[in-house]
C-alpha positions as CSV (number, residue, x, y, z in Angstrom):
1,X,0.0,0.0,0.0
2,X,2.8,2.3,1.1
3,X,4.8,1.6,-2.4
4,X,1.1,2.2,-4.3
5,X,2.2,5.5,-5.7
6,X,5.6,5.6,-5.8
7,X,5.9,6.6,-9.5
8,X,3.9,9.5,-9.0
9,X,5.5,10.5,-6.1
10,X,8.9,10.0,-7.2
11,X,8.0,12.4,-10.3
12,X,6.7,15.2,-8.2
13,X,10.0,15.1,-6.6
14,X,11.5,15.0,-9.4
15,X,10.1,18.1,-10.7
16,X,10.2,19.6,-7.0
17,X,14.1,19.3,-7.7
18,X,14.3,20.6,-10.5
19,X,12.5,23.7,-9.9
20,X,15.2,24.1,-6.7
21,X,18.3,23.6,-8.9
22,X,16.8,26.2,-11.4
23,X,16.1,28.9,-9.3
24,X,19.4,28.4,-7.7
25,X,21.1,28.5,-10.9
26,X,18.9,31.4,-12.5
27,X,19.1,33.5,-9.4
28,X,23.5,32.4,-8.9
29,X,23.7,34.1,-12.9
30,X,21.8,37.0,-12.4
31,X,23.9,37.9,-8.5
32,X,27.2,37.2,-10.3
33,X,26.3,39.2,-14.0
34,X,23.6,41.9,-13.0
35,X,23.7,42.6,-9.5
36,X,27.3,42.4,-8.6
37,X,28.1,43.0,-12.1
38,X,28.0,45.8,-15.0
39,X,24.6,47.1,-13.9
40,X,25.6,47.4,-10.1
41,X,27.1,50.8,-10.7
42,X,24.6,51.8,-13.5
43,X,22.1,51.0,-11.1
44,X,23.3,53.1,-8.4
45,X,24.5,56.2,-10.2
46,X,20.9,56.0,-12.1
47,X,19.2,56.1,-8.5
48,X,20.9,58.8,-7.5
49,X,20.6,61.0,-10.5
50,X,16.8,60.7,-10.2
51,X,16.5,61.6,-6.1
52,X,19.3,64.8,-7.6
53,X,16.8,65.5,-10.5
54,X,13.8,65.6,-7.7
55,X,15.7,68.4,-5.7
56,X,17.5,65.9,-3.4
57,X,21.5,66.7,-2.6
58,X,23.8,64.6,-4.0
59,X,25.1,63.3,-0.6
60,X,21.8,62.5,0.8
61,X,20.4,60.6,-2.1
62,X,23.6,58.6,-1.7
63,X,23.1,58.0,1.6
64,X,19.6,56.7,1.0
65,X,20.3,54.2,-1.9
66,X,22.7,52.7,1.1
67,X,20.0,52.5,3.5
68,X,17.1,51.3,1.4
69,X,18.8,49.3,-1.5
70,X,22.7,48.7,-0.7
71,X,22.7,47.8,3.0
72,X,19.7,45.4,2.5
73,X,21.2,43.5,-0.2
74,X,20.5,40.0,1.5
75,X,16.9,41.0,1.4
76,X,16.3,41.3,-1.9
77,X,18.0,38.7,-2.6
78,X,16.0,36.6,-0.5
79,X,12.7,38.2,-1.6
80,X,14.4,37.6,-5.7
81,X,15.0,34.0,-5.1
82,X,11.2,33.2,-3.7
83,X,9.9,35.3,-6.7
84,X,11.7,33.2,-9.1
85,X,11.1,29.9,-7.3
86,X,7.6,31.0,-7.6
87,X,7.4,31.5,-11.1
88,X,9.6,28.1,-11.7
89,X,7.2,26.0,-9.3
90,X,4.2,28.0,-10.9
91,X,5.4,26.5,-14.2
92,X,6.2,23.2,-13.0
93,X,2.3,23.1,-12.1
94,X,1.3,23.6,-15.1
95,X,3.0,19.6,-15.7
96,X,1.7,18.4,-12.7
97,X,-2.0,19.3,-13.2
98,X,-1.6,17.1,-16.0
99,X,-2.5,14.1,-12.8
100,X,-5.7,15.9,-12.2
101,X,-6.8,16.2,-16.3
102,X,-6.3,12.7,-16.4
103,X,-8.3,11.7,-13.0
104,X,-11.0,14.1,-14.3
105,X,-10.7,12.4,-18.0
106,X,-11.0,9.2,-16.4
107,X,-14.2,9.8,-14.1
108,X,-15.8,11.6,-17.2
109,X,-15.3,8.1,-18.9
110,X,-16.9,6.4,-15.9
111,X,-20.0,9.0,-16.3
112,X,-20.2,8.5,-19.9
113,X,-20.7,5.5,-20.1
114,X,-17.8,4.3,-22.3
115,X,-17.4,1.4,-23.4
116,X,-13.7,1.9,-23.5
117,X,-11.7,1.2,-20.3
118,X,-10.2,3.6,-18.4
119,X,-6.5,4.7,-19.7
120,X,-3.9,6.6,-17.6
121,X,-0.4,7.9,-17.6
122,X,2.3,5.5,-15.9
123,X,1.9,7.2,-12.4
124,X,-1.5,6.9,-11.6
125,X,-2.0,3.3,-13.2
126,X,-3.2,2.3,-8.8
127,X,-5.6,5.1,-10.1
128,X,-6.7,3.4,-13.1
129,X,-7.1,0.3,-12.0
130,X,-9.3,1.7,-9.2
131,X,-11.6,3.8,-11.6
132,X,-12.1,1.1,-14.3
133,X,-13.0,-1.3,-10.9
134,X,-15.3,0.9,-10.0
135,X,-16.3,1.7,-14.0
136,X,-17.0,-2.4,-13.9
137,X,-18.7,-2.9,-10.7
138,X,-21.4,0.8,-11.9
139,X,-21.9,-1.6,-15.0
140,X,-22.6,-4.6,-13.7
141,X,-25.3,-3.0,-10.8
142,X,-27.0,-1.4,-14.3
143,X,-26.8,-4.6,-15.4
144,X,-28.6,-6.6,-12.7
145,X,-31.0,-3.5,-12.2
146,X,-32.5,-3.8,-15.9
147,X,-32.4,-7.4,-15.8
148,X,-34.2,-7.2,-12.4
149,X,-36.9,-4.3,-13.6
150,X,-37.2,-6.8,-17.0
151,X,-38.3,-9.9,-14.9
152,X,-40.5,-7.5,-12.8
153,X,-42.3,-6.3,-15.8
154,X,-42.2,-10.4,-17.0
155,X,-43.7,-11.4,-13.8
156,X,-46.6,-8.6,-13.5
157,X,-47.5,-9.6,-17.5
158,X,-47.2,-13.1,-16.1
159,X,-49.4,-12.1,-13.2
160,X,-51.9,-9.6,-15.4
161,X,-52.4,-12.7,-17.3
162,X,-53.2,-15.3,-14.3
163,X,-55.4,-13.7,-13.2
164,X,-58.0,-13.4,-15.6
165,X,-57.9,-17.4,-15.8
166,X,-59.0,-18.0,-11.9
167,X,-61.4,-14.7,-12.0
168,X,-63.1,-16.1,-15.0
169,X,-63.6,-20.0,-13.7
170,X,-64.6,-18.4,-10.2
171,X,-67.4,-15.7,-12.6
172,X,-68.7,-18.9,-15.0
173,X,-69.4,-21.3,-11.6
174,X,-70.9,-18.9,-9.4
175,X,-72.9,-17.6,-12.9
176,X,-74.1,-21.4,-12.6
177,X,-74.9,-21.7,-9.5
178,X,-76.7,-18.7,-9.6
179,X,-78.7,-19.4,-12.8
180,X,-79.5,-22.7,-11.6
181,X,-81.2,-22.7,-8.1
182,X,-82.4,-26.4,-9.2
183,X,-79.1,-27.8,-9.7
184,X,-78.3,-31.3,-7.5
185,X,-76.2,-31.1,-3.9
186,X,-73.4,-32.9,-5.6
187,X,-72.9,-30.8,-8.1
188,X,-73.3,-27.9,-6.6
189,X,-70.8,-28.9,-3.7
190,X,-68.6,-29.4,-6.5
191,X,-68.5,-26.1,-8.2
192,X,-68.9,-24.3,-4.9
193,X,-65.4,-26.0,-4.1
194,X,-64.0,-25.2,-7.8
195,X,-64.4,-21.7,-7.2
196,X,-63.3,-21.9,-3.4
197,X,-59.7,-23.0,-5.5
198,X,-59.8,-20.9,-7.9
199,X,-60.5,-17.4,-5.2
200,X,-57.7,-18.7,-2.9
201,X,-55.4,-18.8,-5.8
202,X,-56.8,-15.4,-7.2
203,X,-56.1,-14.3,-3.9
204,X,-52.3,-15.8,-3.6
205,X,-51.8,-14.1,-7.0
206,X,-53.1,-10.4,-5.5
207,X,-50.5,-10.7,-2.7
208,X,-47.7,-11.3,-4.9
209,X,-48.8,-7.8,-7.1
210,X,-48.4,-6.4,-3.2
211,X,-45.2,-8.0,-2.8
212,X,-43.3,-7.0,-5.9
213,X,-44.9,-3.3,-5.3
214,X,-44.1,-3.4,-1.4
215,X,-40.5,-4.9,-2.1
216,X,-39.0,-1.5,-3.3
217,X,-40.7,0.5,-0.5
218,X,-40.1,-1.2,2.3
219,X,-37.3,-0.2,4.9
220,X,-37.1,-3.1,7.1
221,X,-36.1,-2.3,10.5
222,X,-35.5,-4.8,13.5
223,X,-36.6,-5.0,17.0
224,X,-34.3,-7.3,18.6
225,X,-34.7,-9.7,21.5
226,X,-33.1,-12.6,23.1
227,X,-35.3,-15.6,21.0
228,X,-35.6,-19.1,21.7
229,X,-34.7,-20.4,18.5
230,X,-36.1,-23.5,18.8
231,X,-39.2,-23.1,20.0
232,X,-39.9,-20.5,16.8
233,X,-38.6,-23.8,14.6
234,X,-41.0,-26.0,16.1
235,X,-44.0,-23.6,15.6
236,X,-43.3,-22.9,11.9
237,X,-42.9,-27.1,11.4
238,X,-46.2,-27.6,12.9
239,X,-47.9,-24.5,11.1
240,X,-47.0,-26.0,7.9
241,X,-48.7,-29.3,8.1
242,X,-51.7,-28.3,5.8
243,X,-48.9,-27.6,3.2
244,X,-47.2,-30.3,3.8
245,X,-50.2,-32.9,3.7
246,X,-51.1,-32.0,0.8
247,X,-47.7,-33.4,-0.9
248,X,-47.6,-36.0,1.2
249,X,-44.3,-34.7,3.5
250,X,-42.9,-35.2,6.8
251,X,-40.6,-32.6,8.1
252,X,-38.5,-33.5,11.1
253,X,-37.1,-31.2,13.4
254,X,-33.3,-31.8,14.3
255,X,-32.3,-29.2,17.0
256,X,-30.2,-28.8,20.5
257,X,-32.7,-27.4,23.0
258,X,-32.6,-23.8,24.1
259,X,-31.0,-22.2,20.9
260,X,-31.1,-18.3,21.7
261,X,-30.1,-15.6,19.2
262,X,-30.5,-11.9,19.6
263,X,-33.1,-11.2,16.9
264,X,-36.1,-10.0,15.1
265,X,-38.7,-12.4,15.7
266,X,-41.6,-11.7,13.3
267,X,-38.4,-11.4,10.5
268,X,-36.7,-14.4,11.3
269,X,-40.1,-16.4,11.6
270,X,-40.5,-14.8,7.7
271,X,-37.7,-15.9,6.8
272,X,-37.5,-19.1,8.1
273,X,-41.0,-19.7,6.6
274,X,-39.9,-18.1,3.1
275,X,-37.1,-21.3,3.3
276,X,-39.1,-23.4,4.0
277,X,-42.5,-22.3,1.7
278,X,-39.8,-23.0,-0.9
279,X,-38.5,-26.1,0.2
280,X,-42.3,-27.8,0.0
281,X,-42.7,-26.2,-3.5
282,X,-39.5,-27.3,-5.0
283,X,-39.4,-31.0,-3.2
284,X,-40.5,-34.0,-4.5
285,X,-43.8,-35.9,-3.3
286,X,-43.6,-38.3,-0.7
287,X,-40.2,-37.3,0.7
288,X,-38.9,-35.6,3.8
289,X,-37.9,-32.5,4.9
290,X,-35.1,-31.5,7.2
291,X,-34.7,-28.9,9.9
292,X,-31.5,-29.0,11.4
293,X,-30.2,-26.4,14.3
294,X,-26.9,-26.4,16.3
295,X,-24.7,-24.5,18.3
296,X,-21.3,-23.7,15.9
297,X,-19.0,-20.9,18.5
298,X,-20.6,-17.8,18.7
299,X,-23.6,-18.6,15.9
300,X,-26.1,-20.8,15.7
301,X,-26.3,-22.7,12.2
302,X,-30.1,-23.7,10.6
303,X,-30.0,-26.1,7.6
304,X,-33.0,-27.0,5.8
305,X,-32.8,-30.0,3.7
306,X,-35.2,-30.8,1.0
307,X,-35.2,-33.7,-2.1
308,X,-35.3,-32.3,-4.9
309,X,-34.5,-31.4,-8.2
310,X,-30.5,-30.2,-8.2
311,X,-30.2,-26.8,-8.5
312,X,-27.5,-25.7,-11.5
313,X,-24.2,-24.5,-10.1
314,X,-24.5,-21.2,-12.0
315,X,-28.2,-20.6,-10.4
316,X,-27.4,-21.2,-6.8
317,X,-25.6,-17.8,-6.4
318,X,-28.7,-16.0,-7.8
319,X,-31.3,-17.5,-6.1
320,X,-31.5,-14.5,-3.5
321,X,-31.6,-11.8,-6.0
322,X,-35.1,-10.3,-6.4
323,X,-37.4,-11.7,-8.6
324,X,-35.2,-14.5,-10.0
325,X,-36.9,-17.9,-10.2
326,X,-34.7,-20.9,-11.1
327,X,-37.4,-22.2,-13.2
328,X,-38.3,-20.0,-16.4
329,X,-41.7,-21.5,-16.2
330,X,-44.7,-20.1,-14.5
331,X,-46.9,-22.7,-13.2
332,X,-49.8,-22.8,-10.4
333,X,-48.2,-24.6,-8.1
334,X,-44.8,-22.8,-8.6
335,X,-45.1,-19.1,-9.9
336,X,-44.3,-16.5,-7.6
337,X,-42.8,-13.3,-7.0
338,X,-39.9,-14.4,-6.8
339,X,-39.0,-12.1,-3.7
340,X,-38.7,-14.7,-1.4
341,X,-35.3,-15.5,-1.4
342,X,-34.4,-11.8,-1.7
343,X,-36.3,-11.0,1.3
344,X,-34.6,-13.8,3.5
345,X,-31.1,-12.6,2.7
346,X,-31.4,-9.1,3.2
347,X,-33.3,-9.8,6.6
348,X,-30.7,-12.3,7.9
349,X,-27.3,-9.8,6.7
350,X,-29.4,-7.2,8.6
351,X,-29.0,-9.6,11.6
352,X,-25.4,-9.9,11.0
353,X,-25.7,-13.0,9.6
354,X,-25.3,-15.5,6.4
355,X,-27.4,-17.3,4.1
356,X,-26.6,-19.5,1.4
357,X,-27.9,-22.4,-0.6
358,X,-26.0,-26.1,-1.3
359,X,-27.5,-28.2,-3.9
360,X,-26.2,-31.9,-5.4
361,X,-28.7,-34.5,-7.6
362,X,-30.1,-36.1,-4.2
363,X,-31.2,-32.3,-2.0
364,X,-30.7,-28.9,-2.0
365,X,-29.8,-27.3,1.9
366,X,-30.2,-23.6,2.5
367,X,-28.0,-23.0,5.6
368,X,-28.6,-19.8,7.5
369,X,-25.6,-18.7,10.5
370,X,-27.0,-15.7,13.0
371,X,-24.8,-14.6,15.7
372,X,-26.3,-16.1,19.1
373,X,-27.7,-14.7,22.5
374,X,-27.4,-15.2,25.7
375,X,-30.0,-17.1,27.3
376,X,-31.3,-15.1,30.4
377,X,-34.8,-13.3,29.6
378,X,-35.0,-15.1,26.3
379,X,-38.8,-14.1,24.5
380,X,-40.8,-16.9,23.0
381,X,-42.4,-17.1,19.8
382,X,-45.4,-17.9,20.7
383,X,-47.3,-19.1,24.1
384,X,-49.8,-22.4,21.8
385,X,-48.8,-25.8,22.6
386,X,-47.1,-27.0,19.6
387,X,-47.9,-30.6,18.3
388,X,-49.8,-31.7,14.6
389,X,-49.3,-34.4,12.2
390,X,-46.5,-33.7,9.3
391,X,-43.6,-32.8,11.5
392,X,-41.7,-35.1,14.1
393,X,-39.2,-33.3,16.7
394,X,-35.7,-34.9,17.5
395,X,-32.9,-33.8,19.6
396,X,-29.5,-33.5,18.0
């Protein structure tokens, strides 16, 4: 770091030197050859004939060119040299502000959005480097903004578009029902419960048009307490069994009792349910899902394990960006917002922590690592007995 800009500095020395040794040199000839030279005499005799021409005797004005000029010869030389190592130095700016046209020739690249990197003289290539860093990293967050606002605009099209298929099932059937006061029990249990479907899933597509508009307004802020961890696990297991029944899954709880963490509780509980919503809509049928919590040092790690399909290498990095889905392909059981993920991570990094996703051909683990608490006055969750079908509760 120290050596970073030792080109430039070395130059300004350079120069610094230069300007010395040139004033000392200019100011030396004109001492030797003016001063103390042919013009010294000149000079004097030319200072008293003007004081004689104003009136003055010939014997005072020689006595003031000695006390103003020729007794205080040190001075002027002193005040000559500083004049002349002004202008020199003055001159030798003129080179060095060359730096600063280049900086500013640089940065007007970066705002111009060049595609041309950044290009600098020899002593400020740390400088260059830094700007066309920063030039890369500017592009890149324009990059993943427009792709971002793109699959927003894809996703409220994709939405738009859904939601005329539920509204218009839950219009015909209740049209039918209502044209037909004759019609059998049977069949009019059944279309009462077609269009109980389709208005929960009209509904579920409504709150994702608030989520992708409430997404870029909302400024999450944290009230932190002392939480038992595992108790909040528990409760969001057993909460889940009408999802989980109706793919057939089991999700066990893994955990060492008394897990506390200094944290948010209504966040963490969203995002602990985000991981896990996703976990049931990505997993296979008929297969289990895996809650595990331990004590690692001074966090406390959650995995959630799921079977599924693998999850590409090149995907698993992007699954917490907003409004990426790893499947292009909007279905009823899997479309969404896609804000999920992107909500999780920016919840849990607000809590200090880490998220990240693992995935192979047999499951995919999200692991999330919050810093812990200590466990006097911890808050629980919630007060409800916890207990249900779909979830089983081990000890680590």
């Amino acid at each position: 770091m120290k050596n970073k800009y030792r080109k430039l500095k070395l130059s300004v020395l350079l120069q610094t030197v230069f300007v010395t040794a040139l004033t000392v040199l200019v100011g030396a000839f004109l001492l030797d050859y003016v001063i103390d030279g042919v013009y010294n005499e000149s000079f004097g005799r030319i200072f008293v004939d003007v004081l004689m021409d104003m009136g003055v005797e010939r014997e005072t004005a020689i006595a003031w060119y000695w006390k103003f000029i020729g007794n205080n010869k040190d001075l002027f030389m002193m005040v000559g040299f500083l004049s002349l190592f002004a202008l020199f130095f003055y001159i030798a700016l003129s080179q060095m502000t060359k730096y600063l046209h280049q900086i500013e020739a640089g940065i007007e690249n970066i705002i111009s959005d060049s595609t041309e990197p950044v290009h600098l003289i020899t002593e400020l290539r740390p400088i260059e480097k830094r700007l066309n860093k920063i030039k890369e990293t500017l592009k890149k967050q324009e990059l993943e903004a427009i792709e971002a606002e793109n699959r927003k605009n894809d996703l409220v099209v994709f939405l738009a578009h859904d939601l005329k298929t539920p509204l218009t099932s839950i219009v015909a059937y209740l049209s039918m029902l209502d044209s037909h006061p004759d019609m059998s029990v049977e069949e009019r249990a059944r279309y009462t419960h077609i269009s109980l479907e389709k208005a929960i899933r009209l509904g579920e597509l409504i709150s994702e048009f608030f989520e992708i508009t409430r997404f870029n307004l909302q400024n999450i802020e944290l009230e932190k307490v002392k939480l038992n961890l595992s108790m909040m696990l528990e409760q969001l297991a057993d909460e889940l069994y009408g999802v989980l029944r109706e793919k057939n899954l089991i999700c066990k709880v893994y955990m060492e009792d008394n897990l506390v963490v200094e944290g948010d509780p209504d966040k963490l509980a969203r995002v602990f349910d985000n991981i896990l919503r996703n976990a049931v809509t990505y997993c296979y049928p008929d297969t289990l899902i895996e809650i595990q919590a331990k004590d690692i040092g001074d966090n406390v790690e959650i995995i959630f394990i799921n079977k599924g399909k693998q999850i590409p290498p090149e995907k698993l990095d992007r699954l917490f960006e907003k409004f990426y889905r790893v499947d292009d392909a909007r279905s009823s059981s899997t479309g969404g917002a896609g804000l999920g993920l992107a909500i999780a991570k920016e919840i849990v990094e607000l809590h200090s922590g880490t998220i990240r996703a693992e995935s192979n051909e047999e499951e995919t683990k999200f692991i999330v690592s919050l810093p812990k608490g200590e466990k006097d006055e911890v808050y629980s969750h919630s007060g409800r007995t916890l207990g249900g079908k779909g979830r089983r509760r081990k000890k680590i």
